[in-house]
N, C-alpha and C positions, 0 to 999 in steps of 0.2 A: 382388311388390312392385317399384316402380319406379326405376328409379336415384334420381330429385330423391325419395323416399318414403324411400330409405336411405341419402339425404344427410341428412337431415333428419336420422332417427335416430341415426347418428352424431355427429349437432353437439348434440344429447341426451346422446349418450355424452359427450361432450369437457365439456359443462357440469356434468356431475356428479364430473368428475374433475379439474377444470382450479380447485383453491384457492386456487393460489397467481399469482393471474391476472398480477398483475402483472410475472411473469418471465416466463407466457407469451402468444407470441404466435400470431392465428388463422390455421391455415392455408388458403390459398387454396383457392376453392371448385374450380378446375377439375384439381388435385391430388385432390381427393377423386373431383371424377367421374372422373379418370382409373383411378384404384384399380378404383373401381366396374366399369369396363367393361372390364377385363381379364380377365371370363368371360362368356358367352354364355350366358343360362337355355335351358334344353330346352325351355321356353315357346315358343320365336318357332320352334321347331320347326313349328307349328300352322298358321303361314303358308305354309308351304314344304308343305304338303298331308300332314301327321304327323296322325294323330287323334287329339285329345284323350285317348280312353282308355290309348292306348298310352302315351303320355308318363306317366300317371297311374301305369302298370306299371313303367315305369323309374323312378319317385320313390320308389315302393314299396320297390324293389328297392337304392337310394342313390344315384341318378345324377341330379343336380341341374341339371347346365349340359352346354353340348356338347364343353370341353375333360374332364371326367369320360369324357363316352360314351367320345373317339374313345381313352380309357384301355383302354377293356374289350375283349376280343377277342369274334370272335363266337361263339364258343364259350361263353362265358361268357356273354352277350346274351341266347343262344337257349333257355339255362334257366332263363330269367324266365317265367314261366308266361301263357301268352296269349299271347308274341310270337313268331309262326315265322320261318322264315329269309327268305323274300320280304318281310315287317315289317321283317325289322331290315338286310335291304339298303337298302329305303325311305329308313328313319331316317338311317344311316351316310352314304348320299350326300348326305340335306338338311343332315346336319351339316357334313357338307367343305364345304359354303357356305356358314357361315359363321365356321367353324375351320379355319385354314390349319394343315395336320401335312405338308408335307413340307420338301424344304431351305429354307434361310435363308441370308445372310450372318453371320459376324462379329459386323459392325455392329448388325444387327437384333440377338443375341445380347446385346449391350453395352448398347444402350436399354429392351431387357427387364431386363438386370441391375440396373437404377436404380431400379426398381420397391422393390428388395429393401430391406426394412429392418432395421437390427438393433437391438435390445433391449439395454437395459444391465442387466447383471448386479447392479447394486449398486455395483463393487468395480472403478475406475478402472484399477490394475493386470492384471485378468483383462479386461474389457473392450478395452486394449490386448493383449493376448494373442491374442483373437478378430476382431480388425481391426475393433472396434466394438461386440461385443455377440453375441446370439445372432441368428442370421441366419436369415428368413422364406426360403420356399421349400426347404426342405433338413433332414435330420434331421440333429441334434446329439445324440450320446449321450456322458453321464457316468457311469464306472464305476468302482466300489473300493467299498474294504472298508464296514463298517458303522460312522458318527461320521465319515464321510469328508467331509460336506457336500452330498451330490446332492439331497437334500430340501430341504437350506435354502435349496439354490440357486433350485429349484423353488418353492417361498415365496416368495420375494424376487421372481420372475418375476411371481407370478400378481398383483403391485402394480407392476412397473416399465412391465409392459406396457401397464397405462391408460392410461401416462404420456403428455403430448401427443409429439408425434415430435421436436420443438424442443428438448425436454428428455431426449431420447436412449429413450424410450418407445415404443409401436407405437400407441397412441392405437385399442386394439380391447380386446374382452372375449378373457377366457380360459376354457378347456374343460380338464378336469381328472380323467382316469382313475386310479383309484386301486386297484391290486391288492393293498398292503400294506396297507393300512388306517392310512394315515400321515400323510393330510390332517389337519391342525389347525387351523380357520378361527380360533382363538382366539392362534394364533401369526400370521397374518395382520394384525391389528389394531395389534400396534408397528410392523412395517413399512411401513405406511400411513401412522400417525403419524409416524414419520420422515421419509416424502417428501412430508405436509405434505397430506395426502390424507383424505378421509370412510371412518374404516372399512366404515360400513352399505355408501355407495354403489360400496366397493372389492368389501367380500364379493358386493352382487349382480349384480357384475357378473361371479363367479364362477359358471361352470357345472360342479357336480362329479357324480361317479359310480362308484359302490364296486363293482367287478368282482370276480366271485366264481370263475368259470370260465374257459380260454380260446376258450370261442366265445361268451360275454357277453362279452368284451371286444371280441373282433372284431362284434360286432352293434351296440356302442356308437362305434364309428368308422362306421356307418351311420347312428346316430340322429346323432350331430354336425355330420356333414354336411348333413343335414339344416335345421339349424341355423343354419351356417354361409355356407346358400345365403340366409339371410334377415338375420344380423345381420352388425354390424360384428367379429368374430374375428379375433386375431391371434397366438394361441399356443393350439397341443394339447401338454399333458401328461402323461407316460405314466408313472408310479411305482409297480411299475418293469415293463420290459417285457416281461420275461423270467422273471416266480416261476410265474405260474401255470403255464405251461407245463414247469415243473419239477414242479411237482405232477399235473397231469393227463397227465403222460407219466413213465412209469416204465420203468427197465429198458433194455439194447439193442438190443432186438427193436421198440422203440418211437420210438428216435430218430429214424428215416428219416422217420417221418409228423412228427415234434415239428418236425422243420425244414422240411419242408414248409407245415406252417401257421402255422411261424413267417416264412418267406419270404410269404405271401399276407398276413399281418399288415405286415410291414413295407412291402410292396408297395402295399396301400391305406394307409398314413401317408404314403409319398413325394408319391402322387397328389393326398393331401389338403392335401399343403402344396405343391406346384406348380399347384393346381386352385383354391386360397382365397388364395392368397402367404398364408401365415400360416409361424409358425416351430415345426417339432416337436420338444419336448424331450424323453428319455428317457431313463430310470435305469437301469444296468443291475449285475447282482450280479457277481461273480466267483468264481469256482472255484480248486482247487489244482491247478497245474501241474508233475505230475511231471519232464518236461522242461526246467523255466527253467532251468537251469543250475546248477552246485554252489556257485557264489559267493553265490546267494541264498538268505539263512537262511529266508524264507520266500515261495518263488514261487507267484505265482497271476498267471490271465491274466481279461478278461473270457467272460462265459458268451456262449452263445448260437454261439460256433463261426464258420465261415464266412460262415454266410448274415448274422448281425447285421453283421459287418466290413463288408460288401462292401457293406450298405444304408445303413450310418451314411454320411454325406456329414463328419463332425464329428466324431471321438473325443477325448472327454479322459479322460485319468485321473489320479482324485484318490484323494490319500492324506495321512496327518496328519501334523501337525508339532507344535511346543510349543507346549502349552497348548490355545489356539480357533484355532490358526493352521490351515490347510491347503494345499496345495502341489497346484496343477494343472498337466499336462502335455499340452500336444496331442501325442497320440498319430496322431492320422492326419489329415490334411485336403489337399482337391486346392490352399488356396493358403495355407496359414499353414507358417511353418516351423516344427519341433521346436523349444517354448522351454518357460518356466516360469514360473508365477507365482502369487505367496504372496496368500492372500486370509484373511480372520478371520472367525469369525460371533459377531455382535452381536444382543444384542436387536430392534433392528432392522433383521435380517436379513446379508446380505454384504457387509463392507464392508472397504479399504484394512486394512491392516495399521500399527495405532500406533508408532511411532518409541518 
């Protein structure tokens, strides 16, 4: 598909989501193509003398554009069945021409950052909390107890995100893995009506998928991508992303590999949200921490150990308050400081907290 082929479509997207026209306004076409050309299809590989079947092994295999390729090592490249190591030297050099991966300035650093877009949660108070929203390029995980809010926040996402960009929106479709079986596209449909939105043309632009195992989940970050290299996408979400892996790994003797493949999970969501600029959100449970301390009547820390901390780029944790209130905490992030902020869930999803 061609860039003016996926501009189009998205000004398709923007027309089935833009109701309330009057408050928004269109944005500029060479913003869109700019978007667009911030990856590189493995396509124009074919010029640079890459043979067609080979690129066809790598799409097989999830690797869509040549900022993806120069992700994967060659090690990992070379057990793509059909490509030997003279192939995938081939490919690797035609890609360094046209994917620059070594240093950069600063500056270059700061004009990429502008790219980045954030998603409004709903709930004006937590939005400032996040310096805007949920942030494309980077994983965001929210963790706590159960009624804590992570799903509803996730609802309210898979509508705020149509939204045009003007209206604090990402103006793309959503992609929605689902390990708890906790999707409710019928809880969808107030929160659309609240931001004044077509439920129908909200749900389809919903792409969801009930993950049963944790290597059908990881297979389903292959098919998305997929996806993601054709349509306009601008949130993956993962609810939640850490159960199956408690269920398909049992016991001590089973952890080493559990984080292991929960490091190669996290590994391709970072990829897929610096490879699409899209925003990844993730739920995550938590455990009881014998260690929090004796002050706390009841200490529990998020699940998932080292490897999840060190991959979230965004931690919050949430936990209840009176009544539909809930109380969010960034807990980690490279530029937000430690604050707090109270958010409610409403029939129409997350919003300010009533005086």
């Amino acid at each position: 598909m061609t860039t003016r082929e996926r501009a189009s479509q998205r000004a398709s997207q923007r027309s089935a989501t833009q109701t309330m026209a009057e408050v928004v306004e269109e944005q500029p076409q060479a913003d869109v193509e700019e978007e667009e050309d911030s990856f590189e299809s493995i396509e124009k590989l074919t010029a640079l003398g890459v043979n067609a079947g080979d690129i066809k092994k790598l799409q097989d295999a999830g690797i869509y554009t040549c900022n993806g390729l120069i992700m994967h090592t060659r090690k990992s490249l070379t057990s793509i069945k059909g490509l030997s190591e003279n192939k995938i030297e081939k490919i690797l050099e035609a890609a360094d021409k046209l994917v620059s991966i070594g240093f950069v300035t600063g500056n270059d650093i700061l004009n990429k950052r502008k790219t980045v877009v954030h998603i409004t949660t709903g709930c004006q108070a937590l939005d400032e909390l996040l310096g805007g929203g949920i942030e494309t390029m980077c994983i965001t995980e929210a963790f706590g107890e159960f009624r804590t809010g992570k799903t509803q926040i996730a609802h309210t996402l898979c509508v705020s995100t149509q939204l045009p960009i003007c209206m604090g929106g990402g103006n793309g479709k959503v992609a929605y893995i689902d390990t708890e079986g906790t999707f409710r596209p019928d809880r969808v449909i107030p929160i659309a009506e609240r931001f004044g939105m077509d439920p129908n043309a909200v749900l389809d632009n919903i792409v969801y998928a009930r993950a049963f195992t944790y290597e059908h989940q990881y297979n389903l970050l292959l098919a998305i991508a997929a996806k993601m290299s054709e349509e306009p996408f601008k949130i993956l979400i993962v609810d939640s992303i850490i159960a199956l892996f408690r269920v398909d790994f049992s016991g001590r003797g089973e952890l080493a590999e559990r984080q292991q493949k929960l490091a190669q999970m996290l590994s391709r969501l970072i990829k897929i949200a610096e490879e699409f600029n899209v925003a990844v959100y993730v739920t995550n449970q938590v455990i009881a921490d014998p260690g929090g301390g004796t002050f706390m009547a009841d200490p529990k820390k998020p699940a998932g150990g080292h490897v999840l901390a060190h991959a979230a780029t965004v931690r919050l944790s949430l936990r209840k308050g009176k009544g539909e209130q809930r109380i969010c905490k960034v807990f980690d992030a490279p530029n937000l400081p430690e604050s707090e902020a109270v958010f409610q869930i409403a029939a129409g999803g997350i919003i300010d907290c009533k005086d």
